[in-house]
PABAKOL-524719 format. One record per atom (N, C-alpha, C, O): x, y, z. Coordinates in steps of 0.1 Angstrom, whole numbers, padded with zeros to 4 digits, always signed. Example, Ala and Ser with C-alpha at 12.3 -4.5 7.8 and 13.67 -1.06 7.14 Angstrom:
+0132-0057+0078 +0123-0045+0078 +0132-0033+0078 +0142-0033+0085 +0128-0022+0071 +0137-0011+0071 +0129+0000+0079 +0134+0011+0080 
# end
This chain:
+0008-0012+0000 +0000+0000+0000 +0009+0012+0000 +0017+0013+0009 +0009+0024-0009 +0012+0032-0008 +0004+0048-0013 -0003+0050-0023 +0009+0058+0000 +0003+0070-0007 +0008+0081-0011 +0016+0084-0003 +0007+0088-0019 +0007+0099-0020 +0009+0115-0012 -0001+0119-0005 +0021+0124-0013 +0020+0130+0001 +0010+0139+0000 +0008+0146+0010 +0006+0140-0006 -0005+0152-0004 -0018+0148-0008 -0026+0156-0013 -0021+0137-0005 -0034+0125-0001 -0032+0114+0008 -0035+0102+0007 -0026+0122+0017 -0023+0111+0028 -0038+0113+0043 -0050+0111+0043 -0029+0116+0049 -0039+0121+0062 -0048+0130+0063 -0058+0128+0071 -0046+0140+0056 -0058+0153+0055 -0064+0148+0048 -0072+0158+0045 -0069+0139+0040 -0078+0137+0028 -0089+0138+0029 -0095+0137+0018 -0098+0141+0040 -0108+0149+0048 -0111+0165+0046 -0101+0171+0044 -0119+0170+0046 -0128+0179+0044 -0117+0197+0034 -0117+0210+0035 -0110+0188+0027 -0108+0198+0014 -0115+0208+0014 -0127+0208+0015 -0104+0224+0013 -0117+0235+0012 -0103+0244+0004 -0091+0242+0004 -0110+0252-0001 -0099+0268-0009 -0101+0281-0004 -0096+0291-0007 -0112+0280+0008 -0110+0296+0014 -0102+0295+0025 -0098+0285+0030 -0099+0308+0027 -0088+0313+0039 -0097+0313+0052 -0108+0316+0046 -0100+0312+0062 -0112+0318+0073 -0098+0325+0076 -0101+0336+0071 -0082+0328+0080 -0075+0333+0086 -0063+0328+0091 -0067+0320+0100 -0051+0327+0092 -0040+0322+0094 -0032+0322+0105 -0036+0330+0114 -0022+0315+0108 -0016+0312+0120 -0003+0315+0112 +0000+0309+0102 +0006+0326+0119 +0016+0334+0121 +0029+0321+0116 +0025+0310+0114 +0041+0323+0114 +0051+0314+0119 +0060+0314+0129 +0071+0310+0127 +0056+0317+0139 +0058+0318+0154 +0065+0305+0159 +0059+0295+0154 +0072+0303+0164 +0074+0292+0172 +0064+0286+0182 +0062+0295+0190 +0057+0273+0183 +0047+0269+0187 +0052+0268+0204 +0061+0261+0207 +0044+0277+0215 +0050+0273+0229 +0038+0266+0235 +0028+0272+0237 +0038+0251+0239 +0022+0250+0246 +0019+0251+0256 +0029+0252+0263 +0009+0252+0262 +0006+0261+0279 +0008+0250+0286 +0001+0252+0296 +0013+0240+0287 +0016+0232+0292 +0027+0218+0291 +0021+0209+0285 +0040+0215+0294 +0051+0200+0292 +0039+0192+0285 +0027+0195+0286 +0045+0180+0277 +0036+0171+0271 +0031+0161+0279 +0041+0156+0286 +0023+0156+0281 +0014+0146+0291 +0024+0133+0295 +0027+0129+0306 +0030+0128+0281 +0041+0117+0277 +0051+0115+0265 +0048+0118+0253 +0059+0112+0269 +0071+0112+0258 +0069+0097+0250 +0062+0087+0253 +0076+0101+0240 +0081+0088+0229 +0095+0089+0225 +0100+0099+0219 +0102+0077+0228 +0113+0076+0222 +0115+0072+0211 +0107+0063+0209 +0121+0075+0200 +0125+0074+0186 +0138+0064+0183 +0149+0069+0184 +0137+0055+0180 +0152+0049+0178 +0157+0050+0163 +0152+0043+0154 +0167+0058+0159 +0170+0059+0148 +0184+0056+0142 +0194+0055+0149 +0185+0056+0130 +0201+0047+0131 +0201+0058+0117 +0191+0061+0111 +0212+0062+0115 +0220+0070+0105 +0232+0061+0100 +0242+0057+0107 +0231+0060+0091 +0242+0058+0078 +0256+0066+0082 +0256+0079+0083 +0268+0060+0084 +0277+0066+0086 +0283+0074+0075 +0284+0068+0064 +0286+0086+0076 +0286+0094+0060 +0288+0112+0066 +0279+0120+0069 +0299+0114+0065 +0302+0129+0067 +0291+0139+0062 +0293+0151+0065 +0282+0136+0057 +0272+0150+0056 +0261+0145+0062 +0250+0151+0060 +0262+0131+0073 +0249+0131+0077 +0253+0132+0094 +0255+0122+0100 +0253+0144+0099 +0255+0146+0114 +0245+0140+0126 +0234+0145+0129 +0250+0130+0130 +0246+0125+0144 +0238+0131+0154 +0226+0130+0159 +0248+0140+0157 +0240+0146+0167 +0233+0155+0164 +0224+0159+0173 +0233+0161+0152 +0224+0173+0147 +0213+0169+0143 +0203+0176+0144 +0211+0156+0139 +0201+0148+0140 +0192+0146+0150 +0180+0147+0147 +0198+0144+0162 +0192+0143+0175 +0181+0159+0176 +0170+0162+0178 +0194+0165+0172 +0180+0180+0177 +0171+0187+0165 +0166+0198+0165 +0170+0178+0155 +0163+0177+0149 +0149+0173+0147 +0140+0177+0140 +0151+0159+0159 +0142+0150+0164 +0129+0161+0174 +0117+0162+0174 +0143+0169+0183 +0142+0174+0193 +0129+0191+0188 +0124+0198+0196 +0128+0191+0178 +0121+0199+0172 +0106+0196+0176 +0097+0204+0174 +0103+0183+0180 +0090+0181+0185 +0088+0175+0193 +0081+0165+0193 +0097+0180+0203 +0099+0178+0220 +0081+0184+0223 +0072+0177+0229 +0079+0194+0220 +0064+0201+0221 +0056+0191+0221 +0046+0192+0228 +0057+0182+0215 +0046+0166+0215 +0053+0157+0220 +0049+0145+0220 +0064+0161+0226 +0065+0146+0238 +0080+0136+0230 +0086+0126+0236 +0083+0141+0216 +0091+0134+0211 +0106+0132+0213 +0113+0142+0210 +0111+0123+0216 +0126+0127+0217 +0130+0114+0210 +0123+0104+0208 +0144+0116+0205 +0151+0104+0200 +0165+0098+0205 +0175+0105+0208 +0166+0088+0204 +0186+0084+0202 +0186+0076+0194 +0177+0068+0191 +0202+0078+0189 +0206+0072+0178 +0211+0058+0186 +0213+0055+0198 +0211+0049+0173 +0208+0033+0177 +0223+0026+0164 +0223+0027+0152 +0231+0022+0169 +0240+0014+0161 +0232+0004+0154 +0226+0012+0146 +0230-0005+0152 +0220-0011+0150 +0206-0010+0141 +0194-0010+0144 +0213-0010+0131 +0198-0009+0119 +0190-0015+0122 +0179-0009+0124 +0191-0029+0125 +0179-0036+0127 +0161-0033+0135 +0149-0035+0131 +0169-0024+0151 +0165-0021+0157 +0155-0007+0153 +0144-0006+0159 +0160+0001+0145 +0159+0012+0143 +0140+0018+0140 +0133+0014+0131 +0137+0028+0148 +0126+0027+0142 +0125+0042+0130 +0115+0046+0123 +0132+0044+0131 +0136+0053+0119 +0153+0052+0112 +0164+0053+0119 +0152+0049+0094 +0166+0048+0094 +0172+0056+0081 +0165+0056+0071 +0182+0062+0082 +0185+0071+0074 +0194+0071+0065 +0203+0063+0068 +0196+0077+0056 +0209+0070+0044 +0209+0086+0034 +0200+0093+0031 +0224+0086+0032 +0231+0095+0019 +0227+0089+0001 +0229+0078-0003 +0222+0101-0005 +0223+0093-0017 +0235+0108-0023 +0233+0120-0021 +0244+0103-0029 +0251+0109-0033 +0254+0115-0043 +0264+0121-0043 +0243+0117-0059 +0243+0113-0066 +0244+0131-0070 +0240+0138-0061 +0250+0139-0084 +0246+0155-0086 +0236+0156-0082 +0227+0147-0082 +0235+0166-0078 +0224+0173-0074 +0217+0183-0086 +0222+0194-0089 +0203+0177-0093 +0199+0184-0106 +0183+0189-0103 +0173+0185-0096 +0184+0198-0110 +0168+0211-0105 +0158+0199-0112 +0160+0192-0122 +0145+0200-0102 +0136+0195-0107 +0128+0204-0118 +0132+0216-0121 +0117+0197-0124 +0109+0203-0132 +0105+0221-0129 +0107+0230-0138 +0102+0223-0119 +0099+0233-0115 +0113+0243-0106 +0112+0252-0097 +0124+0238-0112 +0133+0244-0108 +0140+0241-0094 +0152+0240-0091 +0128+0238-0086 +0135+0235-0074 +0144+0220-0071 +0141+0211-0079 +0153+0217-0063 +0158+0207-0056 +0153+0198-0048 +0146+0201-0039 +0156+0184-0051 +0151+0176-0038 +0163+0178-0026 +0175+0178-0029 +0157+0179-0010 +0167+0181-0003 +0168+0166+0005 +0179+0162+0007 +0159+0159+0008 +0153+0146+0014 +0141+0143+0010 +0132+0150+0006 +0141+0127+0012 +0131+0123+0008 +0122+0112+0019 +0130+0104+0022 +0108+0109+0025 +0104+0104+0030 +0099+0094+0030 +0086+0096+0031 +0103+0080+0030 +0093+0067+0023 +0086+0058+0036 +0089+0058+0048 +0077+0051+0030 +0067+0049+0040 +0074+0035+0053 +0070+0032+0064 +0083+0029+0045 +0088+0020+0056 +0099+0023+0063 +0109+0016+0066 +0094+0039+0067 +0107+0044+0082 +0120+0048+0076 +0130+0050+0083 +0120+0050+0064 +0136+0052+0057 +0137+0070+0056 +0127+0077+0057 +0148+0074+0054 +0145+0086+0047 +0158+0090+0039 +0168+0087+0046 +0161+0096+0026 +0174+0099+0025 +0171+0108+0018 +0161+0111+0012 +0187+0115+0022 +0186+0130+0021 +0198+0130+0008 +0205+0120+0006 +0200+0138+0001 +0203+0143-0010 +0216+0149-0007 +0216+0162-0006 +0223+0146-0006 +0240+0153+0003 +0242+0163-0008 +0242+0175-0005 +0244+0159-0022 +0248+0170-0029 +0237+0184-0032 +0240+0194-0038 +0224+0183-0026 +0220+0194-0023 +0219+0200-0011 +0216+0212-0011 +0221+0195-0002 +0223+0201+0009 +0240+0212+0013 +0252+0209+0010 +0235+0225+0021 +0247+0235+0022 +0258+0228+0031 +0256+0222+0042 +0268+0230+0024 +0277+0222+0029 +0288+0234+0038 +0287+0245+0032 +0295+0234+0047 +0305+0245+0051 +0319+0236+0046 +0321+0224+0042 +0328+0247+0048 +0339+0246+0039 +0349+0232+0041 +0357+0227+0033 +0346+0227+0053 +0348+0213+0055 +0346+0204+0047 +0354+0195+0043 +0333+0204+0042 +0332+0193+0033 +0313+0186+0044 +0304+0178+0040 +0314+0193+0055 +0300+0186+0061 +0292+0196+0061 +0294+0208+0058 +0277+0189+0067 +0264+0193+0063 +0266+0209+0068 +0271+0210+0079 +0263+0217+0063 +0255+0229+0076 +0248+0226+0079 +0239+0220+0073 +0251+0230+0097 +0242+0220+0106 +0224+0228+0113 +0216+0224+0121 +0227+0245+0102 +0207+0246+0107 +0199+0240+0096 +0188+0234+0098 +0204+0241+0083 +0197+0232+0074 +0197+0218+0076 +0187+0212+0072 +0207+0211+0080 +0204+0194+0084 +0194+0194+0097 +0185+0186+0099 +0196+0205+0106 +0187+0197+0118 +0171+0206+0112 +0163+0204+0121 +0165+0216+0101 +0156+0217+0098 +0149+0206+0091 +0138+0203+0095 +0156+0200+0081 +0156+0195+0073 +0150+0178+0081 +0140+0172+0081 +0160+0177+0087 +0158+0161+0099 +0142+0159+0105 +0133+0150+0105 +0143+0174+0109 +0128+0178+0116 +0117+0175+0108 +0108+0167+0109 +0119+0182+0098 +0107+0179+0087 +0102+0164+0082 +0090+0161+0080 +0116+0153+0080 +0117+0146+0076 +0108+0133+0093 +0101+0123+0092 +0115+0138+0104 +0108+0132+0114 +0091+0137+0114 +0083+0129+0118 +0090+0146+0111 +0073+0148+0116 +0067+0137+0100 +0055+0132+0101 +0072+0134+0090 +0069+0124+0080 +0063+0113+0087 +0051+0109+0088 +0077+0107+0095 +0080+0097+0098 +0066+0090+0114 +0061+0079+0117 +0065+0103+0120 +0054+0109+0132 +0040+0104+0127 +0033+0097+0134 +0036+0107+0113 +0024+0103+0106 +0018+0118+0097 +0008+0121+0091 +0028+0125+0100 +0020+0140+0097 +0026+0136+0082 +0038+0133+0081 +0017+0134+0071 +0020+0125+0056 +0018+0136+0045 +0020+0134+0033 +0013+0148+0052 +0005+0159+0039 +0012+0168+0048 +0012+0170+0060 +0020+0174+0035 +0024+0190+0038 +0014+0198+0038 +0004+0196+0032 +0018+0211+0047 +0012+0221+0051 +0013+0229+0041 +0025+0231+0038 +0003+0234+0034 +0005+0246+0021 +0009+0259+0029 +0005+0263+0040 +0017+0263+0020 +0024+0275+0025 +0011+0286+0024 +0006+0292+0034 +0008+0286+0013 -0003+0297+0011 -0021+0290+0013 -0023+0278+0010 -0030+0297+0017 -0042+0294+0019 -0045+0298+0010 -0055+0302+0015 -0045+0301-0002 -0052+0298-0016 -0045+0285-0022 -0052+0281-0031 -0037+0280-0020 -0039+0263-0027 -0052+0257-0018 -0061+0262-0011 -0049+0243-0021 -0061+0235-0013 -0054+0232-0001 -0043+0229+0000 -0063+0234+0009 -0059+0229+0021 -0072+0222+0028 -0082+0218+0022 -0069+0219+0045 -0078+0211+0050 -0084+0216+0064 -0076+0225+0067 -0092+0214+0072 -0096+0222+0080 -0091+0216+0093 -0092+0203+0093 -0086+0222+0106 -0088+0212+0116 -0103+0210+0125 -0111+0219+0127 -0104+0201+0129 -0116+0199+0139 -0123+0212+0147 -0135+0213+0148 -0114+0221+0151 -0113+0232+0157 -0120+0239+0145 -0129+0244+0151 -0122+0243+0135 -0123+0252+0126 -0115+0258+0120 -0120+0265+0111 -0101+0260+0121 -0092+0268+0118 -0081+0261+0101 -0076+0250+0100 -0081+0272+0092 -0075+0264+0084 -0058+0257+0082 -0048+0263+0086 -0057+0249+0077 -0043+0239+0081 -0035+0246+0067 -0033+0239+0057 -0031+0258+0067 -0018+0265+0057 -0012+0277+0067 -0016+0283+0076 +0000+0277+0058 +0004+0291+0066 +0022+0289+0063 +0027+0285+0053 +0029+0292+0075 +0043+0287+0073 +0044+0280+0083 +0042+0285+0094 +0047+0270+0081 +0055+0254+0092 +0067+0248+0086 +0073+0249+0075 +0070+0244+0096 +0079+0234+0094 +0079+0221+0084 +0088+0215+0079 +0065+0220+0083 +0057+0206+0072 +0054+0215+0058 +0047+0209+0049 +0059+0227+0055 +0054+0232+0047 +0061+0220+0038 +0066+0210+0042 +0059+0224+0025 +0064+0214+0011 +0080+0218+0006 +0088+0211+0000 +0083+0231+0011 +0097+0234+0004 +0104+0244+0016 +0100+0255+0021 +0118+0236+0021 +0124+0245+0029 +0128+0261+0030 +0133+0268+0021 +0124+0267+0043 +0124+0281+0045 +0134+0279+0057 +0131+0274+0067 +0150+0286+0052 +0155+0288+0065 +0152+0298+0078 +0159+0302+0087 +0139+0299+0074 +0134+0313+0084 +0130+0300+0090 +0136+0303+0100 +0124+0288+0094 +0111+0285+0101 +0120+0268+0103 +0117+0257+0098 +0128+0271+0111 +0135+0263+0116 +0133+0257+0137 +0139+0257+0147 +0116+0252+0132 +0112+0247+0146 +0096+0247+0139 +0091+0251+0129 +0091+0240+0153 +0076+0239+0154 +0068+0252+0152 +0074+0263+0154 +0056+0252+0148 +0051+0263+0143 +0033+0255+0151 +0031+0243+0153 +0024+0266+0152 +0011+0262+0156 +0006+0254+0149 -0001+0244+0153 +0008+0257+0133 +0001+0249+0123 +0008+0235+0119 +0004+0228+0110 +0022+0231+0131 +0029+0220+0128 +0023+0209+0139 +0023+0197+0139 +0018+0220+0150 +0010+0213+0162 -0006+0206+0157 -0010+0194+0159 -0013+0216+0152 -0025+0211+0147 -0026+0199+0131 -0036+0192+0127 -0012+0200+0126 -0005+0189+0116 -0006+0174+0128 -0012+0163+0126 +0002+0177+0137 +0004+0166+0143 -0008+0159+0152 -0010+0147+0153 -0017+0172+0157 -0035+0164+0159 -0037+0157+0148 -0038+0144+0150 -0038+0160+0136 -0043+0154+0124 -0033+0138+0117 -0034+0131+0107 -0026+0138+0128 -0016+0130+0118 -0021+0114+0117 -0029+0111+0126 -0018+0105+0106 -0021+0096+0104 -0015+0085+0115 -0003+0081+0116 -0023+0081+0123 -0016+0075+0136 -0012+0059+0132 -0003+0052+0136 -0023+0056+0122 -0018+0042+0118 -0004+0044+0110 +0004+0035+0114 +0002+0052+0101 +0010+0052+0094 +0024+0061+0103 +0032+0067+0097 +0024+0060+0116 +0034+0063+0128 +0042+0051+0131 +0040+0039+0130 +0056+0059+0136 +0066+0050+0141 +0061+0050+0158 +0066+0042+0166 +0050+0060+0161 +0050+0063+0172 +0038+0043+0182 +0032+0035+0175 +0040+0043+0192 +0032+0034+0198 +0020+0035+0186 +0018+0045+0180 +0012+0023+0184 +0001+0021+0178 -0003+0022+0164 -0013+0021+0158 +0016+0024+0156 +0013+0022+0143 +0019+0007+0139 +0026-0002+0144 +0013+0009+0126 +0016-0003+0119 +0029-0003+0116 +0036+0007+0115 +0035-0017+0113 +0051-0018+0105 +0052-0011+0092 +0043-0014+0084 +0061-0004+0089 +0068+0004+0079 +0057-0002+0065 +0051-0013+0065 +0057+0008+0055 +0049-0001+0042 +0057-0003+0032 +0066+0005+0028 +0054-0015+0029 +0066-0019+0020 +0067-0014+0004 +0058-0008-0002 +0080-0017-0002 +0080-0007-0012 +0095+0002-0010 +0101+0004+0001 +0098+0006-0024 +0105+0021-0024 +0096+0034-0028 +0101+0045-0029 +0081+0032-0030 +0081+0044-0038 +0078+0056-0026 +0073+0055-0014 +0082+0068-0034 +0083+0081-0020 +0070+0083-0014 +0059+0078-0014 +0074+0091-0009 +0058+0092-0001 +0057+0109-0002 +0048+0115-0007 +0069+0113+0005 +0067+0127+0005 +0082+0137+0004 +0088+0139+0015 +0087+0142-0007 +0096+0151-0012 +0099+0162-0008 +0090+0169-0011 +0108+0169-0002 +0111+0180+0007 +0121+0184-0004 +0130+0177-0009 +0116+0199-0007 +0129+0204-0019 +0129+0220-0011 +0124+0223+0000 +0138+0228-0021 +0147+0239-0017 +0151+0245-0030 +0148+0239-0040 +0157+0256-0029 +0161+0262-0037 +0175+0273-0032 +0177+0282-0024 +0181+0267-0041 +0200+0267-0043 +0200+0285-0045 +0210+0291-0046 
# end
């Protein structure tokens, strides 16, 4: 079984007007999270894929209780991550793939588009934005957040519409490097069967993507 990222979990009550937007604020909630979840993830040993920057990438949605460590051990892994190394070439619409998110817990990231510092390794606000994005995938949140409320978007339960700028948006903004309100009400909505989190199903098998995170060079 596979889906589509932008017919994943919102596939519920489609609409094209704005009622009004949520800021890109950093999301603070009036209250610690009820319960945490640990994340076990294993990274591919590979100079542009940083370990620990990983971790606080994870750590991006501490706001819902999530935290991670890294796991030697692929086997174990409930998220696992890999370099594809290949040029880095503009898609149709000009932009870059930066990572990519597939439905059986994988994710790899595109090293030759990612900003590199003069070392030769990742820059480490674009890897741990980038990580974040790719973890709230992984979380069940399966449909990017439209940047703008004139594409199609979806409503939350609350009434309020699900676009704006997040973290889940579709194309990296080095402005919006953390949780955002509309990444909180992303994560109410999220596909809980299709989570690494307690109560989802095993990974879906397959390579084909699920959901494409690009950028522009």
């Amino acid at each position: 079984m596979t889906r589509l990222c932008l017919m994943a979990a919102f596939a519920a009550a489609m609409t094209a007007g704005c009622a009004g937007q949520i800021d890109g604020s950093p999301y603070v909630p009036d209250e610690p999270p009820s319960e945490e979840h640990m994340v076990r993830v294993w990274i591919q040993e590979h100079p542009r894929l940083l370990h620990n920057v990983a971790v606080l990438g994870c750590d991006i949605w501490y706001p819902e209780g999530i935290r991670c460590t890294i796991t030697a051990d692929e086997r174990y892994a409930d998220v696992r991550v890999y370099a594809h190394d290949t040029p880095c070439m503009p898609r149709d619409d000009g932009t870059y793939t930066l990572a990519t998110a597939f439905g059986d817990h994988t994710v790899v990231f595109e090293t030759q588009c990612m900003a590199m510092r003069p070392d030769g390794t990742a820059e480490p606000n674009m890897f741990r934005t980038v990580m974040g994005h790719e973890m709230g995938h992984q979380l069940g949140v399966w449909a990017h957040v439209p940047e703008s409320c004139d594409e199609p978007h979806v409503t939350h339960p609350t009434g309020g519409p699900l676009c704006g700028q997040a973290l889940m948006n579709p194309m990296f903004d080095s402005n919006i490097s953390f949780m955002t309100a509309l990444d909180h009400l992303a994560f109410e909505m999220r596909d809980r069967d299709a989570s690494v989190l307690p109560g989802g199903r095993p990974g879906i098998s397959g390579g084909t993507p699920l959901c494409v995170f690009t950028g522009r060079l």
